[in-house]
KOLFIKE-85275 format. One record per residue (C-alpha): chain; x, y, z. Coordinates in steps of 0.02 Angstrom, whole numbers, padded with zeros to 5 digits. Layout:
! KOLFIKE-85275
ch_x_y_z
A_X_Y_Z $
...
***
This chain:
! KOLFIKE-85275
ch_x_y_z
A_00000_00000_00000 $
A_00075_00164_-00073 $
A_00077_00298_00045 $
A_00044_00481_00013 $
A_00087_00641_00082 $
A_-00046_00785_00084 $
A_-00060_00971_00157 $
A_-00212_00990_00278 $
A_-00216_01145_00332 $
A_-00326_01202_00476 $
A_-00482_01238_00436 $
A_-00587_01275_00574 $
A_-00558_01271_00778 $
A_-00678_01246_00918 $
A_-00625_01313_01087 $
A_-00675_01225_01246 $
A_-00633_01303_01436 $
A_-00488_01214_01427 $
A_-00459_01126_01258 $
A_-00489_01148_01064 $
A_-00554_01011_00922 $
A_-00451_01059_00797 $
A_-00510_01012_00609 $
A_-00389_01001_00461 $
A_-00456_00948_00275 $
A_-00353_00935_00118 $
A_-00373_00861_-00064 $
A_-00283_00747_-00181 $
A_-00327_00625_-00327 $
A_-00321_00441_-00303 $
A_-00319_00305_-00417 $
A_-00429_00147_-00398 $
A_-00362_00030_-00266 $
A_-00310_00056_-00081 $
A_-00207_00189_-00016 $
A_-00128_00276_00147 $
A_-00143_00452_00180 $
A_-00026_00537_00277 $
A_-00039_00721_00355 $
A_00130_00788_00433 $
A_00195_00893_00586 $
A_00066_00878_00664 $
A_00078_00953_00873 $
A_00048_00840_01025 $
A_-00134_00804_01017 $
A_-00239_00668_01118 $
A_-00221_00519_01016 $
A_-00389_00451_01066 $
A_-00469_00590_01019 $
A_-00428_00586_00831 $
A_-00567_00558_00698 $
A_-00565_00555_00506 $
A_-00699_00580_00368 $
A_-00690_00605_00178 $
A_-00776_00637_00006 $
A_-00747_00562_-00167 $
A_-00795_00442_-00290 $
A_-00930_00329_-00247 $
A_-00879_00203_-00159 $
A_-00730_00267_-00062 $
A_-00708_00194_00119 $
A_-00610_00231_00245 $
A_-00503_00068_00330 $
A_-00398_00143_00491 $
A_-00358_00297_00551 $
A_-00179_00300_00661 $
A_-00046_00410_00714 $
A_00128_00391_00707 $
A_00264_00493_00788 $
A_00417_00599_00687 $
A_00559_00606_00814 $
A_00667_00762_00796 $
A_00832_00830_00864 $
A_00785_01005_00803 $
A_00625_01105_00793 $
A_00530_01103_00644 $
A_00423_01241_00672 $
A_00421_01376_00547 $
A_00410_01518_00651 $
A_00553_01459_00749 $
A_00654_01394_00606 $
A_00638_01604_00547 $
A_00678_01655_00701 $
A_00832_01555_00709 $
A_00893_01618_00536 $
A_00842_01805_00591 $
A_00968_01785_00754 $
A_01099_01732_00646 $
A_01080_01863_00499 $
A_01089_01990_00647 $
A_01244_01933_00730 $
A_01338_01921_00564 $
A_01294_02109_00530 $
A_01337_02148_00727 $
A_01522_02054_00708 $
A_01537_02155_00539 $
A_01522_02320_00644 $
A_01620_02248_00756 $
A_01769_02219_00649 $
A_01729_02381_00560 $
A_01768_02442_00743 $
A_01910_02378_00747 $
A_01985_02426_00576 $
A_01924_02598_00657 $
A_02040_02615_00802 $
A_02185_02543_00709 $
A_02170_02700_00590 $
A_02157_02817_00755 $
A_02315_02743_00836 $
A_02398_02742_00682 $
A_02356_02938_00660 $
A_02417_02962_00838 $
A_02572_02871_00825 $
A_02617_03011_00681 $
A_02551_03143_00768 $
A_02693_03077_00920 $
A_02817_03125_00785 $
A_02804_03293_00762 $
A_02979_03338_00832 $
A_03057_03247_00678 $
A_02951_03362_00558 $
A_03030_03508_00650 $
A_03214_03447_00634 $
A_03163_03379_00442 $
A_03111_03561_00419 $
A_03250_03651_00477 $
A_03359_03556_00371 $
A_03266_03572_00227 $
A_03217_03390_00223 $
A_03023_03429_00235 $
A_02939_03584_00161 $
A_02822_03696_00258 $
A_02665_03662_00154 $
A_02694_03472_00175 $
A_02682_03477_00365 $
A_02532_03601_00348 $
A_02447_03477_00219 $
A_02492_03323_00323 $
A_02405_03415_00503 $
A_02238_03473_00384 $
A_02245_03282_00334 $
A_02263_03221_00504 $
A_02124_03341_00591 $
A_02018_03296_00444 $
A_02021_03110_00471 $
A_02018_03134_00663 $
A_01835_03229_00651 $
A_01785_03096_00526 $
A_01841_02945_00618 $
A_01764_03020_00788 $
A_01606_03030_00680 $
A_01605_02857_00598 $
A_01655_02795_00809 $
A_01489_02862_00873 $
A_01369_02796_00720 $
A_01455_02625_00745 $
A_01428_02621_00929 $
A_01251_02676_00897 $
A_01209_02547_00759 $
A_01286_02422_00881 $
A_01174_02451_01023 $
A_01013_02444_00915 $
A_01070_02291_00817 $
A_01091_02223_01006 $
A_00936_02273_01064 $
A_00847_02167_00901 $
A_00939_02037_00947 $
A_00892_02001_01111 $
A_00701_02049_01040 $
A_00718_01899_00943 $
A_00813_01796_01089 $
A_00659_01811_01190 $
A_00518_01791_01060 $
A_00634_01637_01019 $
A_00642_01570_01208 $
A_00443_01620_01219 $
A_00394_01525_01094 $
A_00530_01353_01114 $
A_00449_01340_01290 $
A_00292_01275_01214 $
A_00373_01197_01063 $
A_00401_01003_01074 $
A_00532_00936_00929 $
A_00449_00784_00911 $
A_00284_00791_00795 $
A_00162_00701_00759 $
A_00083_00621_00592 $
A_-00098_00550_00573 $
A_-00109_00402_00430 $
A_-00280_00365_00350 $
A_-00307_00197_00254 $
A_-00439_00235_00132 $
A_-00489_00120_-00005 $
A_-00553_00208_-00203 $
A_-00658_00100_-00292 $
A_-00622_00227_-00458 $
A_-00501_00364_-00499 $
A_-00553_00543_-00447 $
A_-00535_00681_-00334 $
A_-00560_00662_-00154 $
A_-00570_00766_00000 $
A_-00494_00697_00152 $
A_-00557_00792_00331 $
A_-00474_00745_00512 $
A_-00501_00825_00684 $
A_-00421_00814_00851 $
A_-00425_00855_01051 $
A_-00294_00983_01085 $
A_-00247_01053_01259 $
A_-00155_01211_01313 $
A_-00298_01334_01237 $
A_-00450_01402_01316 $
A_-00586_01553_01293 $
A_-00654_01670_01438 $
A_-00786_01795_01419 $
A_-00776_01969_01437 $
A_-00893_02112_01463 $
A_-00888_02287_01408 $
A_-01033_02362_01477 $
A_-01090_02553_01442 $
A_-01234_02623_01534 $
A_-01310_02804_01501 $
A_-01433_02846_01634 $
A_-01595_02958_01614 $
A_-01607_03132_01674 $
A_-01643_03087_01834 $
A_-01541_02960_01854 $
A_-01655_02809_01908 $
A_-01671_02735_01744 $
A_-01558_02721_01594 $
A_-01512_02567_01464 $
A_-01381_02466_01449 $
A_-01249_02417_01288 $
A_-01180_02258_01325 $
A_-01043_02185_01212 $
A_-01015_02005_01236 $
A_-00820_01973_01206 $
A_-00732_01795_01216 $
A_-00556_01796_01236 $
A_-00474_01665_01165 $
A_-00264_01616_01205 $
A_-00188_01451_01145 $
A_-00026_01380_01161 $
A_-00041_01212_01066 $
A_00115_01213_00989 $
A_00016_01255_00793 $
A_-00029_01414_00741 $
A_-00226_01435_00666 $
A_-00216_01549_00513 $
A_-00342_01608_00434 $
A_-00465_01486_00533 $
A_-00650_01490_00570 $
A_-00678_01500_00747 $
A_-00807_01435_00864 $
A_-00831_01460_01053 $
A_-00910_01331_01156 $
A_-00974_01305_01322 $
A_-00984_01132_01330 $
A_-00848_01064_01475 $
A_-00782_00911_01382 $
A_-00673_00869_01549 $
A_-00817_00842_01653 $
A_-00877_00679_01675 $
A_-01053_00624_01641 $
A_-01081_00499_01769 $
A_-01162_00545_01912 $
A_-01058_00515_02054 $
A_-01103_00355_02189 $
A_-01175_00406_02335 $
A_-01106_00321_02472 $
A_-01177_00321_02677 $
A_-01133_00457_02807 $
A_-01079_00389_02960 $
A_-01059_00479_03107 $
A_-00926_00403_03258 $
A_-00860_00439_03418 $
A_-00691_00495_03469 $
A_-00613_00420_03608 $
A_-00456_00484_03642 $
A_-00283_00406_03679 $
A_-00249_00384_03877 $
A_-00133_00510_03931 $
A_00030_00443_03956 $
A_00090_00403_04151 $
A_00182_00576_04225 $
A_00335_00534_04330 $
A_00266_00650_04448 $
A_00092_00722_04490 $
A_00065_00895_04401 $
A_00019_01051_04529 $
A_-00163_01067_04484 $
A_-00189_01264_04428 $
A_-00363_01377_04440 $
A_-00391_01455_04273 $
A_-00505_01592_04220 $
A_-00653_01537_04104 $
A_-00618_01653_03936 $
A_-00765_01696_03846 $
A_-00757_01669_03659 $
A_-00749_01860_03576 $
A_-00907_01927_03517 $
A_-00912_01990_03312 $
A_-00999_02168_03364 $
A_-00927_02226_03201 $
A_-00971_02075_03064 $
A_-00828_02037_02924 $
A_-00848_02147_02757 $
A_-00848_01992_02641 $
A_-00999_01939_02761 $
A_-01089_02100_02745 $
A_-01057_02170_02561 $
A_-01150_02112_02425 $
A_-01035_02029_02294 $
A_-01060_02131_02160 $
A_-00969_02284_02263 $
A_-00791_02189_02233 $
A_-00777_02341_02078 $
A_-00626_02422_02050 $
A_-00652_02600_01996 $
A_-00539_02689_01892 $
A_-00475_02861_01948 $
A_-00547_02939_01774 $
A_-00510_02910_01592 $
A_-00579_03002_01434 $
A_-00674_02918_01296 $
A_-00661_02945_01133 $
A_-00789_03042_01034 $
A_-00854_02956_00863 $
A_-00952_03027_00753 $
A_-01062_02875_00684 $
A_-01069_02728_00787 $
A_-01005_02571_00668 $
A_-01086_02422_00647 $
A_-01022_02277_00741 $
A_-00986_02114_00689 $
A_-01063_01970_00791 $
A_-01060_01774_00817 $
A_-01198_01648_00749 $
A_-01251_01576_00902 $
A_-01300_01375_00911 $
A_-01388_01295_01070 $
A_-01319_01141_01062 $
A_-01390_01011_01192 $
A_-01362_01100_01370 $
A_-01211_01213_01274 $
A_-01201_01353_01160 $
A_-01093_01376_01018 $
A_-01036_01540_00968 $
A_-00971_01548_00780 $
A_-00861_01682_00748 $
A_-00915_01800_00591 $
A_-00757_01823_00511 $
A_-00585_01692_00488 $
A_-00446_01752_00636 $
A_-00257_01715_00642 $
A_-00227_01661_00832 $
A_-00028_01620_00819 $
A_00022_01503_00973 $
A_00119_01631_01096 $
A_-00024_01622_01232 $
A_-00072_01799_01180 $
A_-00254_01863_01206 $
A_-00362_01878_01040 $
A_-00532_01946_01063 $
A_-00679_01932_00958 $
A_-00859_02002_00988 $
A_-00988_01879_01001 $
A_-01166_01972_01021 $
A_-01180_02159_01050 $
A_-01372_02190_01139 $
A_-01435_02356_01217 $
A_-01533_02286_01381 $
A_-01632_02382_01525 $
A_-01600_02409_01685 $
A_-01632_02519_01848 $
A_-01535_02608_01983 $
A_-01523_02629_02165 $
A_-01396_02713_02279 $
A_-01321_02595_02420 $
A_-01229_02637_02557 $
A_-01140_02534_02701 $
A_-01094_02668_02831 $
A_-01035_02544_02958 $
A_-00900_02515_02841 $
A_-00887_02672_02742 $
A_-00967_02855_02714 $
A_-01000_02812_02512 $
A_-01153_02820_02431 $
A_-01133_02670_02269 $
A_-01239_02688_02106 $
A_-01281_02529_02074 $
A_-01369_02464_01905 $
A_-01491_02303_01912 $
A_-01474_02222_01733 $
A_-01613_02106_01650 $
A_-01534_01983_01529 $
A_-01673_01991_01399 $
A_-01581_01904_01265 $
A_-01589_01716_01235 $
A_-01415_01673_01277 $
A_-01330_01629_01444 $
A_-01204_01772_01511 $
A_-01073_01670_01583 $
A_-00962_01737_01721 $
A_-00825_01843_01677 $
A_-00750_02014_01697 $
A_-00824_02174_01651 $
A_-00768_02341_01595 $
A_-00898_02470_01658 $
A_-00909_02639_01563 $
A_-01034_02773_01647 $
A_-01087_02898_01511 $
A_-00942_02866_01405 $
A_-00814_02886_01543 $
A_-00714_02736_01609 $
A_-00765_02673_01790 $
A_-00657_02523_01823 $
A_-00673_02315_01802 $
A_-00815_02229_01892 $
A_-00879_02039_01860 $
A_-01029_01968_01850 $
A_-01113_01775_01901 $
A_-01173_01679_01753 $
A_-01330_01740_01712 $
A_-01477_01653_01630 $
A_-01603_01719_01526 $
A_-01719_01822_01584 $
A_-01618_01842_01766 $
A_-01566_02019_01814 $
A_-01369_02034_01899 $
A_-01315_02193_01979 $
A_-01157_02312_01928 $
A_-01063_02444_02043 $
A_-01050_02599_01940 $
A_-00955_02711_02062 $
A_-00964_02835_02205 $
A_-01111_02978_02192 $
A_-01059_03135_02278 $
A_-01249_03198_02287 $
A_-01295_03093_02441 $
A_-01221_03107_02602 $
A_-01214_02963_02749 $
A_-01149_02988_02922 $
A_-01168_02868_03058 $
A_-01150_02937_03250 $
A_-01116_02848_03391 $
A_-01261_02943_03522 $
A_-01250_02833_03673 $
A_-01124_02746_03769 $
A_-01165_02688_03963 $
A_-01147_02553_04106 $
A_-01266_02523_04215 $
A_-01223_02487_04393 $
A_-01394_02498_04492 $
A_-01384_02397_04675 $
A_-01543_02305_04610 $
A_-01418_02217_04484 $
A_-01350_02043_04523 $
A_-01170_02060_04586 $
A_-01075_01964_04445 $
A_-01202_02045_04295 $
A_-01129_02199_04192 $
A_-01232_02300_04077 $
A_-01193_02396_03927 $
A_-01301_02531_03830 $
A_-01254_02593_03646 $
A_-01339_02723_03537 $
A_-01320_02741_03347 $
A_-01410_02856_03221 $
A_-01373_02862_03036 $
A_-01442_02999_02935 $
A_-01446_02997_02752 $
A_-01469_03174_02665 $
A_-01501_03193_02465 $
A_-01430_03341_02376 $
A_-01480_03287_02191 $
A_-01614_03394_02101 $
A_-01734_03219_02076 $
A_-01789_03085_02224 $
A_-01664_02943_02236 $
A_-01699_02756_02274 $
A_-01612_02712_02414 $
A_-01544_02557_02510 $
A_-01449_02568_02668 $
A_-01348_02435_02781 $
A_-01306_02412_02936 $
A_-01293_02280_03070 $
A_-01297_02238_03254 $
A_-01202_02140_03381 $
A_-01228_01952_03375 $
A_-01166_01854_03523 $
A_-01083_01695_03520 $
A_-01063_01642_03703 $
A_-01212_01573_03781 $
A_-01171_01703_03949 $
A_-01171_01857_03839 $
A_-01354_01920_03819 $
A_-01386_02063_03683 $
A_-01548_02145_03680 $
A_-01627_02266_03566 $
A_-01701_02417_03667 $
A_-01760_02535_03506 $
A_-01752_02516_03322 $
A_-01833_02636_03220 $
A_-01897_02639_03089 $
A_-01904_02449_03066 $
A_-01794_02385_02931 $
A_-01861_02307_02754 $
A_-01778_02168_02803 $
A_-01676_02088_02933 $
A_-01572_01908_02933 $
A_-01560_01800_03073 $
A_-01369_01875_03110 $
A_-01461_02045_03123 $
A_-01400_02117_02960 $
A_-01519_02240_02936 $
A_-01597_02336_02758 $
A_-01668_02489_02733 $
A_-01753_02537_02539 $
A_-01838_02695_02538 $
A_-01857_02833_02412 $
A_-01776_03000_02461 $
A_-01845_03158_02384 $
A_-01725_03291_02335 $
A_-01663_03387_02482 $
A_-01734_03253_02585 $
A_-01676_03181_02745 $
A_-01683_03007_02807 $
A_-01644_02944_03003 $
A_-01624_02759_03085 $
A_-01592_02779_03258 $
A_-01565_02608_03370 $
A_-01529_02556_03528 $
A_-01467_02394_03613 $
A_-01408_02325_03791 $
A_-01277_02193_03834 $
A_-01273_02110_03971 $
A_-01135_01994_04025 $
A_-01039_01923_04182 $
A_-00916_02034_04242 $
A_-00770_01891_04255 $
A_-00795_01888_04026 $
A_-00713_02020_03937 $
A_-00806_02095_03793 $
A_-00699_02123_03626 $
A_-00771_02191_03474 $
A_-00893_02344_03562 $
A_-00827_02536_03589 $
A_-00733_02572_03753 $
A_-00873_02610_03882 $
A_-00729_02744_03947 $
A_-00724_02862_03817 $
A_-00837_03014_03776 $
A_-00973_02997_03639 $
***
């Protein structure tokens, strides 16, 4: 069986989360009989994941499909291979400035080693030896080729260092790329049988790993006049890197989030069993320790709860300190993906062929562009800071899944910073921190601090009063829609008793670790208050962490 050697070249990628299936297709003419098709340099791929298909004259079949290995002392990668001869052509040129150095400062110590003889000249020229003019002629010469030497020194030294800095330019692009680059490549063979001459087409596809895609978000939101309502332009970007050891030229790309890693199989659910401990005897003491009295701790109570615990997640934006857009003056059309539901995954198809060399570089692509609507409120966590947040609530009202990824906000064409979102479904709304609005002001006050120490009270008991208010003031020309947080102190030691004595007004809502909402709208010039109260009582051998000293002035 004859076998054949044909160019493939890659046609089209898809790119998993962590993978791509890669697909090559190529033609030749066959005659009748049975033949073995072989497609070349090929990078490490999974072998098991290798398929083949083909068109032709009827009654073509395909026998085997197998891969062999090329083992190679040297790369055989284009782009390297050019690389290689580019470092080379540039240190022959840097040695030939080199020696033209050199030639250089042999001329200037020659020129200085006559210049050391000027004494002769004298005694040549007062015995008539040498003539006047000569010596003149000869110094001209010399101070002429000094000037010019100095001249040709500098633009040598200069050409030098730039020919050095290209060089090591191509000595990392060289090292960047070699640490992905495996000599030995790989060759897929397909055993096809013609039943009659003609022109076939021969198609093969494989699992790579080392590429992946992420989504990206850049998200610009223009708000209404008064600044409760507004719409949203979402662009949907997947960012795709690969280093697979092949570049894709001129490919057709699709993005998929299927998860080919994950397994299918549901996993076995096995019993839980729950033992006792019994612990190890303590080993015999050579002597019998001094029993010791010790003071019962109490465990410290979380009177100010963790910021992760408390913040929403959404409020993890980074805001920019300010950046300009830039001003167009007719919004261009953008080019989008085809999208595919495919089982439980989509499949986003890339409008236009993309070169995506293999350097791990980012290469982004626009899948969907959609204008969506959303609404705003103001929130504020003054236990943790005195900023007011815009924050926009977004309704995915386009058929595709957002999944989760990082966002670049921009407020009314200005850059505000990077956010991310959750995956979103369709039809669910997710929530975006736009920045910091100056026209509301929050201040919380601490108004009451006490102890009270009444005879009535039991001797070991200790009681603690503290007062907070939190006013909210809006100095925006339209009402704002509000939501304020704020918590109280939780114990966590069955001796330490908190109470609430006054909470008004009641919150919206309120979890079971007393964190505590407020949504209200606040007209302009308006003025909002939440004033509370709350007592803890504990035995006077505990110390209380976590609570203001009871000491200090209010």
């Amino acid at each position: 069986m004859d076998i054949i050697d044909i160019q493939a070249p890659i046609t089209e990628v898809t790119v998993y989360n962590d993978r791509a299936l890669v697909t090559r297709r190529g033609n030749t003419r066959l005659t009748p009989g049975e033949h073995e098709l072989r497609i070349n340099d090929l990078p490490q791929f999974i072998r098991e994941t290798l398929r083949a298909s083909g068109q032709g004259p009827e009654g073509m079949r395909i026998l085997n499909v197998d891969v062999t290995t090329a083992f190679h002392s040297y790369t055989t990668r284009d782009d390297l291979l050019t690389l290689e001869v580019e470092i080379e052509q540039l240190e022959q040129q840097s040695q030939l400035l080199k020696s033209r150095q050199g030639a250089l400062q042999d001329r200037r110590k020659w020129l200085r080693s006559l210049g050391d003889q000027a004494t002769n000249f004298s005694s040549g020229l007062a015995r008539g030896q040498i003539k006047s003019q000569d010596i003149a002629d000869f110094f001209r010469f010399a101070s002429q080729q000094s000037g010019q030497d100095a001249e040709e020194a500098l633009d040598l030294e200069a050409q030098l260092k730039r020919l050095q800095k290209d060089i090591d330019a191509r000595r990392r692009e060289y090292t960047q790329k070699q640490k992905t680059n495996v000599p030995d490549r790989l060759a897929a063979v397909v055993a096809l049988e013609v039943a009659q001459e003609g022109e076939i087409t021969l198609e093969i596809s494989y699992i790579v790993t080392g590429a992946s895609w992420q989504p990206q978000y850049d998200v610009r939101v223009e708000l209404d006049e008064d600044g409760n309502k507004g719409e949203v332009e979402l662009t949907y970007v997947g960012v795709v890197t690969q280093r697979t050891d092949e570049d894709w030229n001129d490919v057709q790309i699709a993005l998929s989030t299927a998860r080919p890693s994950l397994a299918s199989v549901l996993p076995e659910l096995k019993p839980w069993y729950i033992e006792t401990f019994t612990p190890m005897p303590p080993p015999m003491p050579a002597s019998a320790p001094r029993v010791q009295s010790a003071k019962r701790l109490a465990m410290p109570m979380r009177a100010s709860m963790a910021a992760e615990e408390y913040e929403d997640e959404e409020m993890d934006t980074t805001y920019a300190v300010g950046a300009a857009s830039a001003a167009v003056s007719a919004p261009a059309e953008i080019a989008t993906a085809r999208v595919e539901s495919s089982g439980t995954a989509y499949i986003f198809r890339v409008a236009r062929r993309v070169d995506i060399p293999s350097n791990g570089s980012p290469h982004k692509t626009t899948i969907a562009h959609d204008r969506l609507p959303c609404t705003f409120d103001y929130v504020s966590a003054p236990v943790l800071e005195t900023n007011v947040h815009l924050r926009a609530t977004i309704t995915n009202t386009t058929e595709r899944v957002l999944l989760a990824g990082i966002t670049h906000i921009f407020l009314a064409g200005e850059y505000v910073g990077t956010s991310s979102i959750k995956q979103t479904a369709t039809s669910e709304r997710f929530k975006l921190f736009l920045g910091v609005d100056d026209s509301l002001k929050v201040e919380r006050k601490l108004t009451e601090r006490s102890v009270d120490k009444g005879v009535l009270l039991q001797s070991d008991l200790r009681r603690l009063t503290y007062g907070y208010r939190i006013t909210v003031h809006n100095y925006a020309a339209y009402p704002r829609q509000v939501v304020l947080r704020d918590h109280l102190p939780v114990s966590q030691h069955e001796r330490v008793k908190i109470k609430t004595l006054h909470l008004q007004p009641a919150p919206t809502e309120q979890t079971k670790l007393a964190l505590s909402t407020w949504s209200f709208t606040l007209p302009p010039d308006g003025e909002y208050k939440v004033e509370y109260r709350f007592l803890v009582e504990h035995p006077r051998n505990i110390t209380i962490i976590g609570l203001p000293p009871i000491d200090e002035p209010v």
